[in-house]
N, C-alpha and C positions, 0 to 999 in steps of 0.2 A: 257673401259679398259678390256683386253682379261683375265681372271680367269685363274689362274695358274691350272695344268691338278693335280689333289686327286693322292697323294701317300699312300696309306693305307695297311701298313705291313698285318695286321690280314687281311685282306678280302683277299689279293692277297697268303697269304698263306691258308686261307680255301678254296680258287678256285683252289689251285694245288692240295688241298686233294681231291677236288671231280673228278677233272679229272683226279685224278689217279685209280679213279675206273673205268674207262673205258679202262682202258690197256687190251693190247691181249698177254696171254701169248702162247710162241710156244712150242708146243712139244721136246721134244729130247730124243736123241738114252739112253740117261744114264739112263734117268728118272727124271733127276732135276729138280727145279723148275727155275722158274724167278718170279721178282719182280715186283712186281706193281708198276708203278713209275709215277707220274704228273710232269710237267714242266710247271711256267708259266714266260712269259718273260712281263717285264711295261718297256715301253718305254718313254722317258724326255714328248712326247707331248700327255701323255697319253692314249694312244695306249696299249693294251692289248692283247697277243697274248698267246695262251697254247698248249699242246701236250702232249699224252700220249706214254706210251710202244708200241711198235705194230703198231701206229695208221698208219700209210702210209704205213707199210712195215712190216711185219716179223720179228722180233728178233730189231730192229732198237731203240735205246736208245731216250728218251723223250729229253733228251739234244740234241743230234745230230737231231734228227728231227725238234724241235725250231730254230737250231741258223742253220744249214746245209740246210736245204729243205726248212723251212718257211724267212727263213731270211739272207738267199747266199747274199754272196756279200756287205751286209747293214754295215754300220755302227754303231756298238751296244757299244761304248765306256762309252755310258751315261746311258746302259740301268741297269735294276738290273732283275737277275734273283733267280726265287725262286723254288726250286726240292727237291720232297718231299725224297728223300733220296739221301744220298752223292754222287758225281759224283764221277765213275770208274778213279784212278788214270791212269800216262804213264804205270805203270807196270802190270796193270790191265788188260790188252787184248795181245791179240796174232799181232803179226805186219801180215799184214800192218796197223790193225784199231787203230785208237789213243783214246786214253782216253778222255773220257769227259771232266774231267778238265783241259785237255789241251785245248780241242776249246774252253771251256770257257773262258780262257787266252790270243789265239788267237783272237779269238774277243774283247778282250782287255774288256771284261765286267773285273768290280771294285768290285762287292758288289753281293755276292750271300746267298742269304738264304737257308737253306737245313732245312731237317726232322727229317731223323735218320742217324747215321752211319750205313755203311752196313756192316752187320758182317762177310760175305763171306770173306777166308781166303786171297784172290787177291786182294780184296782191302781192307779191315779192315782199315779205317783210310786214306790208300794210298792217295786218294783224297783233301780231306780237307787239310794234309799236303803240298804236290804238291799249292795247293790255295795260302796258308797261306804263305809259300814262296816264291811264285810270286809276295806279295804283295798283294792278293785277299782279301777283307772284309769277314768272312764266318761266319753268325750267325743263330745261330739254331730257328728251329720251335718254337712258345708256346708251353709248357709241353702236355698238352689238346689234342693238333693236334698232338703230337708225339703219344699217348696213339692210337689214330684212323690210326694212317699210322702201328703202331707195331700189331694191328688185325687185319687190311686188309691183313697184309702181314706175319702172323703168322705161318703158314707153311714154305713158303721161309725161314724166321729168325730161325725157329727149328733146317731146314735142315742144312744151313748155318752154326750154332754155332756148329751141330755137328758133321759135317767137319770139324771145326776148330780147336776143339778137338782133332779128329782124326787124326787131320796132326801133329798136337803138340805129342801127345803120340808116333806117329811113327819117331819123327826127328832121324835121321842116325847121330851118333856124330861124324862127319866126322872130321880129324885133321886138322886146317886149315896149307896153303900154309906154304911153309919156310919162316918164317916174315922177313929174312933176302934177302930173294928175292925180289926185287923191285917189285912191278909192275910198267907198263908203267906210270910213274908220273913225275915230273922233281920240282926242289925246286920252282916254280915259281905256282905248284899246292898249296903250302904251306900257310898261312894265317896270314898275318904279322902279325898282334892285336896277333894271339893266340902264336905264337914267341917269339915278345915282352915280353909276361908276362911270360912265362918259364924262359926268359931270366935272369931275375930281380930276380928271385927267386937262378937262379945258379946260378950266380956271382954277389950276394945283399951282401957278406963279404968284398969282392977284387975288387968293383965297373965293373963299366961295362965293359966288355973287348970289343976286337975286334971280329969283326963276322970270323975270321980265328979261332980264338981260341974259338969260338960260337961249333962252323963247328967240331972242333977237336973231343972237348967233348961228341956232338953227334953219333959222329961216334963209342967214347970208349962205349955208351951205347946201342951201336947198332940200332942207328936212322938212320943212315945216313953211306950207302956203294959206294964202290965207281963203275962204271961202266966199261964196256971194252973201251969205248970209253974215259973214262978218269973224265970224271964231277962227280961229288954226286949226289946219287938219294936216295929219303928219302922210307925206308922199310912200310910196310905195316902199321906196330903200329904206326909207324909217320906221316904216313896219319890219322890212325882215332887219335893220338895225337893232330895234326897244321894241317890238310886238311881243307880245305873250304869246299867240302864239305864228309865226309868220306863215305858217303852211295856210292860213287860211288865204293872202293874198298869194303866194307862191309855193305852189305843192313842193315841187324840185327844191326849197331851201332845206337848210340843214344837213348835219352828217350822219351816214350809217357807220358804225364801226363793230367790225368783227376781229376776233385773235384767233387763231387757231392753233390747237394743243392737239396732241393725241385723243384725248380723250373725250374730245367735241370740241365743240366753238360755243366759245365768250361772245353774246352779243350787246350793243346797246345802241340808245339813238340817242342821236343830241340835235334837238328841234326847236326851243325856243330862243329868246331875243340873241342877235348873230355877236353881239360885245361880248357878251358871255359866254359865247363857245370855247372857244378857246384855253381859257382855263377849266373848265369842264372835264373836256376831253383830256386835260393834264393830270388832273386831278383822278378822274377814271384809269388812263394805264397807269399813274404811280403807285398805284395799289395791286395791278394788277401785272407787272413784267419786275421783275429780276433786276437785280445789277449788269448792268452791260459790260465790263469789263472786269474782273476778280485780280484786283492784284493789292499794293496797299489800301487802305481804307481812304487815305487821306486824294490818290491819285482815282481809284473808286468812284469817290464820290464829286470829283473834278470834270470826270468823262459822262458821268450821268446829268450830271449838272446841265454839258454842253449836249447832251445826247434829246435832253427833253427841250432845251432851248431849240435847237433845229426842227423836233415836231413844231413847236409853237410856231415857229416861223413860218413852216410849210404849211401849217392850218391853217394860217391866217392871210397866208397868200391865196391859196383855195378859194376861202370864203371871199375876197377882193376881185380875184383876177377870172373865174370859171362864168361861164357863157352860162346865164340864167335865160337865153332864150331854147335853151335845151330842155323839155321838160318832163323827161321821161327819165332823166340822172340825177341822183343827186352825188354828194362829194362820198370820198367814200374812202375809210381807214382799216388797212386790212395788214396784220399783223401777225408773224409767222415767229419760229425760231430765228430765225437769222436775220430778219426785216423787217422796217414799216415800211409800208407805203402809201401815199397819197394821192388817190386818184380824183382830178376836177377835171369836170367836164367843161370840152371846149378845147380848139386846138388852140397853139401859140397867139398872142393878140398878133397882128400885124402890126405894120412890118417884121416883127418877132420871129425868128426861126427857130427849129430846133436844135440847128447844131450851134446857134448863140446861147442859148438856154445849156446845149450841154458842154460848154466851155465858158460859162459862166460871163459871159460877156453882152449880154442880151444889155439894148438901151430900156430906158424909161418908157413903158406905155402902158397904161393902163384902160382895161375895157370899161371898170364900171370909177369912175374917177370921186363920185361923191363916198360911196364906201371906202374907197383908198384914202381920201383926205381924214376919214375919221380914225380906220386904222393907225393912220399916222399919226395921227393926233395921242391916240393910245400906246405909240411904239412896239404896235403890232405889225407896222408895216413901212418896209424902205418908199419913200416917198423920192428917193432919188434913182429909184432903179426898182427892182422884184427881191431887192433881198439878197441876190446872189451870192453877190461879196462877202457879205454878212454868213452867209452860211458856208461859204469855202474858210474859211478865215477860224469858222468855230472848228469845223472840224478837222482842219491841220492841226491846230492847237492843243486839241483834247487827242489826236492820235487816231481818228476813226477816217475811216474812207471818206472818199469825195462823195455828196448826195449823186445821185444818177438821174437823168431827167430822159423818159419815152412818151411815145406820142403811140398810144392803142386806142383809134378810133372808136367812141365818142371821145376816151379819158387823153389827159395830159397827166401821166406818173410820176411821181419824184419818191423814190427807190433811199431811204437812209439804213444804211448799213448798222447793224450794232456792236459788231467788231471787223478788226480787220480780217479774223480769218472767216467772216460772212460774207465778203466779197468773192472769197475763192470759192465757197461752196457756191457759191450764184452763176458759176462760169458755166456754160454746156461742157455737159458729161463729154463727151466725146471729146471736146481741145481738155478738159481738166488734167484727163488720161493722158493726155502729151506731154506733160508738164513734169521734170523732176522734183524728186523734195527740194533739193536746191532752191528749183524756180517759182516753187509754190511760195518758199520764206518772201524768194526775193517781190514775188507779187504781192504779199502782202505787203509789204514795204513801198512798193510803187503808186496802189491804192489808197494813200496817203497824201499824195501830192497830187497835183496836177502836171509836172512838167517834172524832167529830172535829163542829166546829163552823163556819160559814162560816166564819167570820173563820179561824180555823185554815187551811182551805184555800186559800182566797184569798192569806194572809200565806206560807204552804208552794211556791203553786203563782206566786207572785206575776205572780198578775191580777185587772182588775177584781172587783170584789164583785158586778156583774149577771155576769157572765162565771162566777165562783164559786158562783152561783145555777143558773143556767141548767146546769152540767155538775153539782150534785147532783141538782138536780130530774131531769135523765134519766137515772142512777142509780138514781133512786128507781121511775122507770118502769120502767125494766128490771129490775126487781130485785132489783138490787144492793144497795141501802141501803133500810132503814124510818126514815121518820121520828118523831122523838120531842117531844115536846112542843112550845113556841108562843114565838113571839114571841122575846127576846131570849134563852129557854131554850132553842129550840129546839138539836135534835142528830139527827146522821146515825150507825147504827149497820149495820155491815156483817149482811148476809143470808146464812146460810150455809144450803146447801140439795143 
């Protein structure tokens, strides 16, 4: 009986890390670096083939040299490939050369392992994305091997991130296109599924109409113009609205979301039509995070309830309210033990400030207002404000800290706590250390509300009233709280910063 041929992930990932130390990097006119990269290709009758950066040629990609030079022609349907860092997306090179993850597609490989992401601003991501919607398996290195590929290649990753940096700091806020101007699309670009459910949502009072009176509506909201030639064609917002897929009129739409564990990071992208992001991305962490709070089942499932309601809110504000003339960011979900957060690009709309955003008092204004009317339409979005209300309201109610709203140029943050004792873990080490067990209960207590009064804490924390004194006033030293008026008005208002 012939022995089935050893598939063994670890070993064929620690033989891409060692031949990727044999790469050649090449000079250039800038001074840049390149990366050190291993490729190994297992083939179904266990066959073993690998390659480096350099190794045959000059500047020549460990991918392209495995599956192009070592393996023209072959059929690699069945093989899995493993590269110690992410394959260079399509958008990723200058034409005529094509992206790595493209031949790897082409060669119809299914299952590729990678290393790191490459942080270089031209692919960031690109790659794996491209994979993942072709259908590609892409799952990352053991932590261990990622640790050994990020020192090998420690220079390149400095440069890289800060380029990346540098291109973010410098975006031009360029105004985008007339939204009323088509681009070259025709309704047939459009994504029935994401249709559909807009659909349901506008004429869910007056049952379903007819798609002529679908058609009409669209057009009063400026989705849909008509052409010289006489047809509809749906406007740009309508593309990244019901597009199948909207990167093709705006690279910068959609969400990247990572989680981070110990023991790597969860990635995924969420890229097509913008109605349906949102439950997407709900649908994706409810599978993938915990209960947020562990106490009865019934109060449990009350707090998660309100906990993914606040995501939704804050995704969907993103997607509404972030400066699509930025084109270098897209929105971005990034998930820790203790936090989500929400990064869209784009400062406060004007007149909008931050510190109205972080007292929850910000007026109505919206930057991109035909996407807001549809959100709204869907009750994905306060049409009378940003939501704010709406989301202070949820989370007093459900017992979680107040959302936190920062401005880290390109992004605008909005910080949702998953318990209250995530707020204190979130303070700087250094004031955390100030802080007694006393004061830490009573902080998590005050990251609750918005506003609170001695008597309030003292009666919450029940202790003395000098004792209720003495832990705001250091509070208020530290930062934490400002205080507000005098005497029997006096109030303590959390500092968000």
């Amino acid at each position: 009986m012939v022995k089935a041929p050893t598939f063994d992930p670890r070993k064929l990932m620690e033989q891409a890390v060692e031949v990727m130390k044999a790469s050649v990097r090449e000079p250039r006119a800038d001074g840049s670096l390149t990366p050190k990269v291993g490729a190994v290709l297992w083939k179904p009758d266990g066959t073993i083939q690998a390659a480096c950066r350099g190794e045959l040629r000059e500047g020549d990609h460990a991918e392209y040299t495995l599956i192009e030079r070592k393996n023209f022609g072959e059929d690699l349907g069945d093989c899995v490939l493993f590269a110690t860092l992410e394959p260079c997306g399509p958008q990723s090179r200058n034409d005529p050369k094509i992206g790595c993850a493209r031949r790897i597609t082409n060669a119809r490989i299914k299952k590729v392992y990678y290393g790191c992401e490459d942080p270089h601003p031209k692919v960031a991501g690109e790659g794996l994305r491209y994979l993942k919607h072709k259908g590609v398996e892409a799952i990352p290195f053991d932590r261990d091997l990622q640790e050994v590929i990020e020192q090998e290649n420690a220079e390149f990753f400095d440069q890289a991130r800060r380029k990346a940096e540098k291109e973010e700091q410098e975006l031009a806020l360029k105004p985008l296109p007339n939204d009323l101007s088509p681009p070259d699309i025709s309704l047939d670009d459009l994504d029935p599924k994401a249709l559909a459910h807009y659909r349901g949502f506008l004429f869910k009072e007056k049952g379903a109409d007819g798609i002529k009176e679908f058609h009409r509506r669209l057009i009063h909201q400026g989705l849909l113009v008509k052409t010289k030639n006489g047809p509809f064609a749906p406007t740009r917002f309508a593309y990244l609205l019901f597009g199948k897929d909207p990167r093709d009129v705006l690279p910068q739409a959609g969400i990247l979301a990572t989680i981070h564990r110990p023991e790597g990071e969860d990635l995924e992208g969420f890229e097509g039509p913008m109605v349906l992001v949102p439950d997407q991305v709900l649908a994706w962490l409810r599978g993938k995070l915990p209960d947020s709070i562990d106490r009865s089942a019934a109060q449990r499932k009350s707090v998660n309830r309100a906990f993914f309601e606040l995501i939704r809110e804050g995704i969907a504000n993103a997607l509404v309210h972030r400066d699509y003339a930025i084109e270098g960011s897209k929105i971005q979900l990034v998930v820790d033990t203790d936090t989500v957060t929400i990064r869209s690009p784009g400062a406060p709309v004007a007149p909008i400030t931050l510190a109205q955003l972080q007292s929850f008092t910000a007026p109505m204004v919206s930057r991109n207002p035909r996407l807001h009317a549809v959100f709204g339409t869907m009750e994905l979005a306060e049409e009378r404000g940003l939501g704010l209300q709406s989301m202070l309201s949820k989370a007093t109610k459900a017992g979680l800290p107040l959302p936190k709203f920062s401005y880290n140029n390109p992004y605008l943050d909005l910080t949702l706590f998953r318990t209250p004792q995530a707020a204190t873990a979130a303070l700087p080490a250094e004031k955390l250390d100030q802080l007694s067990k006393s004061e830490r209960k009573g902080w998590e207590w005050l990251v609750l509300r918005d506003v609170t009064t001695t008597a309030e804490y003292e009666t919450a924390m029940e202790i003395p009233n000098r004792t209720a004194l003495n832990h705001l006033k250091h509070f208020v030293e530290l930062g934490f709280l400002e205080k507000e008026g005098a005497g029997s008005a006096t109030q303590y208002r959390i500092v968000q910063s």
